[in-house]
Backbone as JSON Lines, residues from 0, in Angstrom:
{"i":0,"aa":"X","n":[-17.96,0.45,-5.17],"ca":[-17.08,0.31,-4.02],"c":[-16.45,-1.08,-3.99]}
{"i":1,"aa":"X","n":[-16.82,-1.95,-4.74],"ca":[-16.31,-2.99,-4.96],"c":[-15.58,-3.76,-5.31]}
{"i":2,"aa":"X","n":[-15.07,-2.83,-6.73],"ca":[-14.33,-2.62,-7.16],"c":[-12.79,-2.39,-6.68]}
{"i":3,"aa":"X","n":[-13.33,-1.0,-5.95],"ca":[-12.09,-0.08,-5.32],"c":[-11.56,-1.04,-4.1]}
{"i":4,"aa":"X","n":[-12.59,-2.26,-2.99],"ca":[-11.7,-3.24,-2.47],"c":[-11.13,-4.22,-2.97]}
{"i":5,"aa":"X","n":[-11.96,-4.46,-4.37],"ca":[-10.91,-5.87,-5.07],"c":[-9.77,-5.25,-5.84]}
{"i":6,"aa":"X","n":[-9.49,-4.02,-6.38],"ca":[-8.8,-3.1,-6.3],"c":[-7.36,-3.38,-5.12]}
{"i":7,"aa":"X","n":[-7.92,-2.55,-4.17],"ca":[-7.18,-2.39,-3.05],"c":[-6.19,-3.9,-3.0]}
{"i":8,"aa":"X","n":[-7.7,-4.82,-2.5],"ca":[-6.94,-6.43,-2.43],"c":[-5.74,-6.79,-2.88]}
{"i":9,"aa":"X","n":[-6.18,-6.62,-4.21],"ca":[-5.21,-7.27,-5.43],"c":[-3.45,-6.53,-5.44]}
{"i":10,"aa":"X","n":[-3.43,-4.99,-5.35],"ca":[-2.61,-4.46,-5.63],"c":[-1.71,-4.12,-4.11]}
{"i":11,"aa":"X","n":[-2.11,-4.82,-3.24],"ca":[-1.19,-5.1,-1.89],"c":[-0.06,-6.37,-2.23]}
{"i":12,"aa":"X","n":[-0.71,-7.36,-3.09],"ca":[0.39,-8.16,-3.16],"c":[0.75,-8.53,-4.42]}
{"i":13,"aa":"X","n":[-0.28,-8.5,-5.26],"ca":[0.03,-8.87,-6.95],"c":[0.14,-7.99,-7.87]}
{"i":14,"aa":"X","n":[-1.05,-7.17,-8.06],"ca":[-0.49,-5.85,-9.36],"c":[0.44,-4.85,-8.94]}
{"i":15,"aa":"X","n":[0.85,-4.56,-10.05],"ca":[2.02,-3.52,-10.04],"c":[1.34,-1.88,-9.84]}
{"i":16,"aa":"X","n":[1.62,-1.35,-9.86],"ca":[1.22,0.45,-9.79],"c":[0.52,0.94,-8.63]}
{"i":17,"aa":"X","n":[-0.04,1.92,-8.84],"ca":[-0.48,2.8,-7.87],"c":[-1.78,2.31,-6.59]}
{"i":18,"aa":"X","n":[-1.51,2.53,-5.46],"ca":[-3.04,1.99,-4.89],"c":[-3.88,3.6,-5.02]}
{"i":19,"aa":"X","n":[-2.94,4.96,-5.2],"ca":[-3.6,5.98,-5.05],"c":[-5.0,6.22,-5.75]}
{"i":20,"aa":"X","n":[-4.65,5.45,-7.04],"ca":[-5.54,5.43,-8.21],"c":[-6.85,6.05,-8.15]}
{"i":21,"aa":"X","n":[-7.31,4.75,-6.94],"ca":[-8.79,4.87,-6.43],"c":[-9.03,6.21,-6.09]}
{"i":22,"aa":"X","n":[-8.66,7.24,-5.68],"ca":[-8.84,8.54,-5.54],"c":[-9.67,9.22,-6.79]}
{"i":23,"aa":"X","n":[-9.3,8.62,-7.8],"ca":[-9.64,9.45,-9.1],"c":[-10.79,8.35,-9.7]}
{"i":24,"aa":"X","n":[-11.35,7.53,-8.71],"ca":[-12.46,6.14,-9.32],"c":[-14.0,7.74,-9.08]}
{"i":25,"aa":"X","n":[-14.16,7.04,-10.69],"ca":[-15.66,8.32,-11.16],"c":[-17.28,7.7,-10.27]}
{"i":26,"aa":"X","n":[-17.06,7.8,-9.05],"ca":[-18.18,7.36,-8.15],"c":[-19.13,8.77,-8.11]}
{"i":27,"aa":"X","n":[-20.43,7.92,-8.2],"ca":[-21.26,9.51,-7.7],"c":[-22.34,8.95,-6.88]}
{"i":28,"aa":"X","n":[-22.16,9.28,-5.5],"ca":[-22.81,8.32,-4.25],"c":[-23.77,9.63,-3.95]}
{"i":29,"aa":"X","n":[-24.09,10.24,-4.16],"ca":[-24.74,11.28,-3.92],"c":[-24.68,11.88,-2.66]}
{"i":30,"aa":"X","n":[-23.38,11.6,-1.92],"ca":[-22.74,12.24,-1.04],"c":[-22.15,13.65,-1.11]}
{"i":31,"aa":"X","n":[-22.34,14.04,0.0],"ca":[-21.21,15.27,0.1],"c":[-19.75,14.53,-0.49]}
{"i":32,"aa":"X","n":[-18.56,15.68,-0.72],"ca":[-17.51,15.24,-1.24],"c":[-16.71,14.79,-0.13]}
{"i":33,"aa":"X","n":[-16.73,15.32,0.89],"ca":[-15.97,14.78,1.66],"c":[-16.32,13.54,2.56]}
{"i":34,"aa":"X","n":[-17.69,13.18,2.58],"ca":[-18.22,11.85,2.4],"c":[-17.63,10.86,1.63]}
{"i":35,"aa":"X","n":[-17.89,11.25,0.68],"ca":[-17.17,10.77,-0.84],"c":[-15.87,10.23,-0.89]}
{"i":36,"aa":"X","n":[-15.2,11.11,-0.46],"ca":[-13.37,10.66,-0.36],"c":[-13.07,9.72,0.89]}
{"i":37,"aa":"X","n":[-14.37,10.06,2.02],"ca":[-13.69,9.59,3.04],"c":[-14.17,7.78,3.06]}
{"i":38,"aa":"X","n":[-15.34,7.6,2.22],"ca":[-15.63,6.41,2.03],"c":[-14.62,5.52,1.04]}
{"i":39,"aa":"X","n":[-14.42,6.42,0.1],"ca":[-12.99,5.4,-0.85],"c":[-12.1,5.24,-0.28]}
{"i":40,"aa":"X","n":[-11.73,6.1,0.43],"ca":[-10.18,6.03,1.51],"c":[-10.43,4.76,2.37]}
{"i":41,"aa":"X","n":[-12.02,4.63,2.95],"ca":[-11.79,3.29,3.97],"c":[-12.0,2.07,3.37]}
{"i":42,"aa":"X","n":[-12.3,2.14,2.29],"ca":[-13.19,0.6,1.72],"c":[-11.91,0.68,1.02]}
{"i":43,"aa":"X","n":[-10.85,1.4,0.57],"ca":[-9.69,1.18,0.0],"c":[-8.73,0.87,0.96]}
{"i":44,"aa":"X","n":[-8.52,1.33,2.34],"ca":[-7.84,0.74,3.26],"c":[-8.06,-0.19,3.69]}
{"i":45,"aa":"X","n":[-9.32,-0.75,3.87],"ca":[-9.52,-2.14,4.03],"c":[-9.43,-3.38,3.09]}
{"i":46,"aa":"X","n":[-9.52,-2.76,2.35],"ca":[-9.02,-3.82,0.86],"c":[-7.41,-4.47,0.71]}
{"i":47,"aa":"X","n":[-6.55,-2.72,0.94],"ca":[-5.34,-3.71,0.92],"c":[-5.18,-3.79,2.49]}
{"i":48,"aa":"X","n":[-5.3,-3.74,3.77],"ca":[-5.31,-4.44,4.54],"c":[-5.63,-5.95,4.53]}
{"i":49,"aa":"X","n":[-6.99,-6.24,3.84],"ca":[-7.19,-7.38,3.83],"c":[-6.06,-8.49,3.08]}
{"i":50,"aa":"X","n":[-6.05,-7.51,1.81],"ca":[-4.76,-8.23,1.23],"c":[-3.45,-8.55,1.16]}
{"i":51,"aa":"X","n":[-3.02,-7.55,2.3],"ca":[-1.65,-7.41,3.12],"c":[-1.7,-8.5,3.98]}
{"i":52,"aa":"X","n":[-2.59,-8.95,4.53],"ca":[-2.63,-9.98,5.28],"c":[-2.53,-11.39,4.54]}
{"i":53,"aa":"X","n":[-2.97,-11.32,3.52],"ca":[-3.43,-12.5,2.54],"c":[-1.56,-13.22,1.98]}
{"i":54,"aa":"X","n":[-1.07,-11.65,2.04],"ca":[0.23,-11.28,1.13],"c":[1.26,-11.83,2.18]}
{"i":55,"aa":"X","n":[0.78,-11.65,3.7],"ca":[1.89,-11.64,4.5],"c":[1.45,-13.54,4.89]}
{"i":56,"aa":"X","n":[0.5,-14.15,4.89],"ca":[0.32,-15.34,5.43],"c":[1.16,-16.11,3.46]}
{"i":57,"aa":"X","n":[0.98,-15.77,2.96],"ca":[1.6,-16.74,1.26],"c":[2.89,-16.28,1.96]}
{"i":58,"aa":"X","n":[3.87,-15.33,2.27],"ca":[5.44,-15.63,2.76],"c":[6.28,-15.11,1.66]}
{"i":59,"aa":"X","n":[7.1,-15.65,1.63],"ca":[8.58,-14.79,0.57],"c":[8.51,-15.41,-0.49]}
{"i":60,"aa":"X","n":[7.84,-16.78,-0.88],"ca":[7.91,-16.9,-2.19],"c":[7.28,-16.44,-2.94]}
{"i":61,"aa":"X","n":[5.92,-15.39,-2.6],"ca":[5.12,-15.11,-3.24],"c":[6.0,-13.53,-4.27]}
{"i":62,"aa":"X","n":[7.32,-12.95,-2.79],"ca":[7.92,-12.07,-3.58],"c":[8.81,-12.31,-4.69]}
{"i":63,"aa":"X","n":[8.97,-13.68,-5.15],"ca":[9.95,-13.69,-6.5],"c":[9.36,-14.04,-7.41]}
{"i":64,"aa":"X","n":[7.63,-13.79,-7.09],"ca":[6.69,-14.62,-8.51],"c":[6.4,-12.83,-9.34]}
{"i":65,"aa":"X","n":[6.58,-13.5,-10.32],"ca":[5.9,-12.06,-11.4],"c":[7.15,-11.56,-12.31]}
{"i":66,"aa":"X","n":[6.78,-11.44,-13.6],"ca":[7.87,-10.85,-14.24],"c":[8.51,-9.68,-14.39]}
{"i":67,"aa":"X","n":[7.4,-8.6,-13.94],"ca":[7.9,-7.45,-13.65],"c":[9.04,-7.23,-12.76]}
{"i":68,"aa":"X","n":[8.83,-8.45,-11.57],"ca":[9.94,-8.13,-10.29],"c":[11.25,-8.93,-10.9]}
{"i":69,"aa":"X","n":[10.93,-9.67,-11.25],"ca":[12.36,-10.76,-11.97],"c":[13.1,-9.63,-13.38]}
{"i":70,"aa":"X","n":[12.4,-9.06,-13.64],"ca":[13.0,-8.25,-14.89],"c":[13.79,-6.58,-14.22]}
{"i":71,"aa":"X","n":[13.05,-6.09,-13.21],"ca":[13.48,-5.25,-12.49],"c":[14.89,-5.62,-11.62]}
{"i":72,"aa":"X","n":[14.87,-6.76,-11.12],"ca":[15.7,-7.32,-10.42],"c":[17.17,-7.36,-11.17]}
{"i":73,"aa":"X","n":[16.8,-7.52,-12.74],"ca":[18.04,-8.31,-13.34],"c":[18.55,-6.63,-14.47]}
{"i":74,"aa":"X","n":[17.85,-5.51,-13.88],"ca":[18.12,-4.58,-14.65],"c":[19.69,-3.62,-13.84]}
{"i":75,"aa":"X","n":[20.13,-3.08,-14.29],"ca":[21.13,-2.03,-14.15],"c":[20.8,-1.28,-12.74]}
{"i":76,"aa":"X","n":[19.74,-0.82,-12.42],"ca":[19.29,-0.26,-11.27],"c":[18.42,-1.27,-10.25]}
{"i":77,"aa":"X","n":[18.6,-1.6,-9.41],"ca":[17.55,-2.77,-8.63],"c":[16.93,-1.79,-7.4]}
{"i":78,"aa":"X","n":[16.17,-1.09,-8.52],"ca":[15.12,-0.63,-6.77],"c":[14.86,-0.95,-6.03]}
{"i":79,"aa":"X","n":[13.86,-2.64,-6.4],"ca":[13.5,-3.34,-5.41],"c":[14.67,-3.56,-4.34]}
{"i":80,"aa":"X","n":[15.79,-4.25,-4.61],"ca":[16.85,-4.73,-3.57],"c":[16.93,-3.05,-3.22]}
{"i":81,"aa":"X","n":[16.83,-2.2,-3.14],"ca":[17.41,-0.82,-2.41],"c":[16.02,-0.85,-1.56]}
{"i":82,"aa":"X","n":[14.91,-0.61,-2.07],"ca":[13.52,-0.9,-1.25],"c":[13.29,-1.92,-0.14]}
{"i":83,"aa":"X","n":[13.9,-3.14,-0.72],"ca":[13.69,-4.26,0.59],"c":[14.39,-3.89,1.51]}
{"i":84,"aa":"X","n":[15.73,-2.85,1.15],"ca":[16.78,-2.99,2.64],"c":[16.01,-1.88,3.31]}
{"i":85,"aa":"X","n":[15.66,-0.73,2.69],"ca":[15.25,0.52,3.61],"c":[14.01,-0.24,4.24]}
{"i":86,"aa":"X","n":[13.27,-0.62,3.68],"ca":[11.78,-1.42,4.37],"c":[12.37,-2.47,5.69]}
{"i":87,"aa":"X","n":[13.06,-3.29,5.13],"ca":[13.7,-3.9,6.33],"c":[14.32,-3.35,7.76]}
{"i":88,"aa":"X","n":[14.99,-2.45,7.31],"ca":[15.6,-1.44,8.34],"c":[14.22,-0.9,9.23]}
{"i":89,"aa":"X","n":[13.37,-0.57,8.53],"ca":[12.52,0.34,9.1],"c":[11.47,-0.8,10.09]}
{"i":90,"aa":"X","n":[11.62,-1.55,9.48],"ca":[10.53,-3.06,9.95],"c":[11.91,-3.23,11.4]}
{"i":91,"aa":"X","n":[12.91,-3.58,11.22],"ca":[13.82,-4.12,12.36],"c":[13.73,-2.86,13.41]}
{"i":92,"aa":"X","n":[13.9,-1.84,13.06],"ca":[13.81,-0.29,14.18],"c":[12.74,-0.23,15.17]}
{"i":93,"aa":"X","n":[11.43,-0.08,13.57],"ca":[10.31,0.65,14.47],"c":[9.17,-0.46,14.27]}
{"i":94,"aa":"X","n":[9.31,-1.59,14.04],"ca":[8.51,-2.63,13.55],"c":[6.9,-2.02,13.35]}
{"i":95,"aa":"X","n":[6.21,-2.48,13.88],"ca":[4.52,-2.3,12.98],"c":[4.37,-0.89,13.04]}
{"i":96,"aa":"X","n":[4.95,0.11,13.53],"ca":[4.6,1.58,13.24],"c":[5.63,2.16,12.22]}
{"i":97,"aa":"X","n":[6.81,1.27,11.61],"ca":[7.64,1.6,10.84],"c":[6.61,0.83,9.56]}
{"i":98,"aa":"X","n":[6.14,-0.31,9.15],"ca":[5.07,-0.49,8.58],"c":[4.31,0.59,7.77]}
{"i":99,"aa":"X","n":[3.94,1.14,9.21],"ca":[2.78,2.13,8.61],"c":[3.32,3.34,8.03]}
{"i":100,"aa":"X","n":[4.1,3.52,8.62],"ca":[5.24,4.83,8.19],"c":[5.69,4.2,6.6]}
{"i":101,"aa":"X","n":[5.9,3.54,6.27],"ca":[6.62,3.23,5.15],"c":[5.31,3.2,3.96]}
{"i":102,"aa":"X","n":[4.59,2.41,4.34],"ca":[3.12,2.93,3.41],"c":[2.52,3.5,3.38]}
{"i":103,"aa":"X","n":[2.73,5.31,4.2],"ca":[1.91,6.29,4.16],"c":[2.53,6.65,3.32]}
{"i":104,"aa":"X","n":[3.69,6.49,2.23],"ca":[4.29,7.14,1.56],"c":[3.81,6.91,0.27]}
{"i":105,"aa":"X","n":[3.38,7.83,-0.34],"ca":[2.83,8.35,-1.73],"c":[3.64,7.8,-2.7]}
{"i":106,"aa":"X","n":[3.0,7.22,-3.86],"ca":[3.59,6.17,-4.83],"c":[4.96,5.31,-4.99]}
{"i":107,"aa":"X","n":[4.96,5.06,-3.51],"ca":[5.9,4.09,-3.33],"c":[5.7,2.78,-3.58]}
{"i":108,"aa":"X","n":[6.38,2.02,-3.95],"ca":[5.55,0.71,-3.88],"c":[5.22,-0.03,-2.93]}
{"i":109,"aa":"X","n":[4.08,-0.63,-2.52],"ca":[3.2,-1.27,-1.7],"c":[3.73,-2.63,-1.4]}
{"i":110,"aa":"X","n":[3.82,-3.06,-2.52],"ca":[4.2,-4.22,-2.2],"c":[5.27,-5.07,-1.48]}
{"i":111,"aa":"X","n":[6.46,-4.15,-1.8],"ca":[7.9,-4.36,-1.18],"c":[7.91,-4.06,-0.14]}
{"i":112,"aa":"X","n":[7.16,-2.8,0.25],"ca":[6.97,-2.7,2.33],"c":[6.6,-3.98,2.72]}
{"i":113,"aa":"X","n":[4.95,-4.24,1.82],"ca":[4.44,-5.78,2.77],"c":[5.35,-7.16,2.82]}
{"i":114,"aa":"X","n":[6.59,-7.01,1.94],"ca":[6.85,-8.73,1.66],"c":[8.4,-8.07,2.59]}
{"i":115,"aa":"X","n":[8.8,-7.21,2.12],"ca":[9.28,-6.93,3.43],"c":[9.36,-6.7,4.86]}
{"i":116,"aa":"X","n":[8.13,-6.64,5.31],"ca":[7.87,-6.48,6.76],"c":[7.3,-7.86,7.07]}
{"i":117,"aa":"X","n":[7.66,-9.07,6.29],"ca":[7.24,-10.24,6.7],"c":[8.66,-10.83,7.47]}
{"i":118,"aa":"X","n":[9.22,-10.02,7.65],"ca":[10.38,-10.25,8.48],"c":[10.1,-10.41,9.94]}
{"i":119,"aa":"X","n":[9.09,-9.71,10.64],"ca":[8.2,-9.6,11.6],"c":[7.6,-10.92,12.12]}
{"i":120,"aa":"X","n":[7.38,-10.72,13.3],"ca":[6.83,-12.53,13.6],"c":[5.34,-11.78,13.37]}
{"i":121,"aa":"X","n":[4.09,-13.14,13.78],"ca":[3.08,-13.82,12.67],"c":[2.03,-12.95,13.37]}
{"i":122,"aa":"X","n":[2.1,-11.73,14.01],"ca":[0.82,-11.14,14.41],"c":[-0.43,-11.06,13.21]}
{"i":123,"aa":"X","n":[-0.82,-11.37,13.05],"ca":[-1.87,-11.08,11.77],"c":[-2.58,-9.59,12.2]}
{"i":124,"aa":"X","n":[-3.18,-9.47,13.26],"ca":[-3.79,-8.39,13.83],"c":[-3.21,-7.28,13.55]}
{"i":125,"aa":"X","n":[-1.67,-6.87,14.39],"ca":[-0.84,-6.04,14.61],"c":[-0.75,-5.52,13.08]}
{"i":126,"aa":"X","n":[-0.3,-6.65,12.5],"ca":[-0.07,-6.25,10.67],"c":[-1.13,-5.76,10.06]}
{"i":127,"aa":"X","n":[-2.69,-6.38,10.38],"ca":[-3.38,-6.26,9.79],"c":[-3.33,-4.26,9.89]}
{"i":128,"aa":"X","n":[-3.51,-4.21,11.29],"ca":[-3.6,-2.78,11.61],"c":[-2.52,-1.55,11.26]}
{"i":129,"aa":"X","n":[-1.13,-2.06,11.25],"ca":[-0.37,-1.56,10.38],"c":[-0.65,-1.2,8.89]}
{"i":130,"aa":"X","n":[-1.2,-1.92,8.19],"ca":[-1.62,-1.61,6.7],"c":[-2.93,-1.12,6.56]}
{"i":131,"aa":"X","n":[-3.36,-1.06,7.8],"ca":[-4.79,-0.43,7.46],"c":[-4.43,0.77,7.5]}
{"i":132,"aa":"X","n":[-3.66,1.19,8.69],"ca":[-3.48,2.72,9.14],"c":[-2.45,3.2,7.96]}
{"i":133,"aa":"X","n":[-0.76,2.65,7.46],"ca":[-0.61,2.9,6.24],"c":[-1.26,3.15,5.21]}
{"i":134,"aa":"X","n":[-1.9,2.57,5.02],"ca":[-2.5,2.85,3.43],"c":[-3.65,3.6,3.61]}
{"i":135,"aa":"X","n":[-4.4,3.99,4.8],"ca":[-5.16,5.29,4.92],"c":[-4.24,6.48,4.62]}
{"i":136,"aa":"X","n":[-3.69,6.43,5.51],"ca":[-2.48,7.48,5.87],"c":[-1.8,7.92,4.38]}
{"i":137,"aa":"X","n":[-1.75,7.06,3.62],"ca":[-1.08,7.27,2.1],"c":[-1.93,8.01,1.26]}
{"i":138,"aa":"X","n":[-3.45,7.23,1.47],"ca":[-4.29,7.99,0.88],"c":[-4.52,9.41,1.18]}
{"i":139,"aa":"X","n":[-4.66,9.83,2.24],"ca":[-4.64,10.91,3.27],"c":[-3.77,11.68,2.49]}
{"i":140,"aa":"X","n":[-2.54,11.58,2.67],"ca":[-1.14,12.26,1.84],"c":[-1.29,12.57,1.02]}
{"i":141,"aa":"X","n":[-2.05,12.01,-0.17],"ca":[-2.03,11.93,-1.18],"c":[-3.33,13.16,-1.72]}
{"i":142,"aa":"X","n":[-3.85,12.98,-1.32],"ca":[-5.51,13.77,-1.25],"c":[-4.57,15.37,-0.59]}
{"i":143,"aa":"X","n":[-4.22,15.12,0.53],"ca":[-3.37,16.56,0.75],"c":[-2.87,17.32,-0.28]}
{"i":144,"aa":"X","n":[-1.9,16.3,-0.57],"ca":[-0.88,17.24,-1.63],"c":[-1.53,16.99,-3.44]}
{"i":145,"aa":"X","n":[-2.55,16.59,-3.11],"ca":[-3.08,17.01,-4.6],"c":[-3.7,17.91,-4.47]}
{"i":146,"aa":"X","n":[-5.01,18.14,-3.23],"ca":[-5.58,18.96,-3.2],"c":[-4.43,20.69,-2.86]}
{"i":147,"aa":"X","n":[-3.22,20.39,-1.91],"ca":[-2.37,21.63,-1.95],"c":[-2.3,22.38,-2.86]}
{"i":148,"aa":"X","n":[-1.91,21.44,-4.02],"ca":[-1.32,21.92,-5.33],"c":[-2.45,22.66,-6.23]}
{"i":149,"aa":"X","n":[-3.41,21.59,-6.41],"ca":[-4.8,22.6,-7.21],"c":[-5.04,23.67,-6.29]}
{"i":150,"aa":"X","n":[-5.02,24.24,-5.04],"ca":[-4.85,25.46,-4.23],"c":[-4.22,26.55,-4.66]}
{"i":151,"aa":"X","n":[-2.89,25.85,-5.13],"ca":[-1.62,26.37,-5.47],"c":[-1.82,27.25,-7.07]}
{"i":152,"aa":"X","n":[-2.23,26.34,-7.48],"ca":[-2.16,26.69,-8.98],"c":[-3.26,27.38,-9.24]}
């Protein structure tokens, strides 16, 4: 489980890819399963909560460090700049419940909501709770529509 929060931590403001990941971490707690999921889901929401916070007190310079974002930036398509404006928009509308709304969304990137919603004045709390409930909520989504689909198929 330790993992899955330094995990969580890290990939709120610095690694690149998926936070869903942890869903598929080979734990055997000798829990029921739905024990099981519901414990990765929180020790994973609290992870990047914690680190959303970490992400939102470092500020905007922390969003032009990394080469992935500088190389994305300077490519033909700039997601990110299309990502910061919709995140922004959604941060200026519906502020900390537009937050959460924006990171319940399934392999979106994480990171550009948080350095974008630092547009927001300095609640730490409010934010903190925004990314907790996001990134449950993502996980949540995510566990849905995987589990839908193996239903499905």
């Amino acid at each position: 489980m330790g993992i899955i929060f330094v995990y969580s931590f890290l990939i709120a403001f610095a690694l690149p890819g998926p936070s869903e990941i942890v869903l598929l971490a080979p734990l055997d707690l000798g829990l029921p399963s739905w024990v099981h999921l519901s414990t990765i889901m929180l020790v994973s929401a609290l992870g990047k909560a914690a680190g959303s916070v970490f992400a939102f007190h470092i500020g905007q310079e922390v969003k032009q460090s990394g080469p992935i974002v500088r190389w994305v930036r300077r490519s033909r398509w700039d997601v990110l700049e299309w990502s910061e404006k919709r995140s922004t928009q959604l941060a200026r509308r519906y502020g900390y419940a537009g937050l959460a709304l924006a990171l319940s969304v399934p392999f979106f990137p994480d990171t550009i909501s948080i350095y974008a919603f630092a547009v927001l004045d300095k609640n730490y709390l409010r934010f903190a709770i925004a990314t907790f409930v996001g990134s449950l909520g993502r996980l949540l989504v995510t566990a849905g529509l995987v589990g839908g689909a193996s239903v499905a198929v």
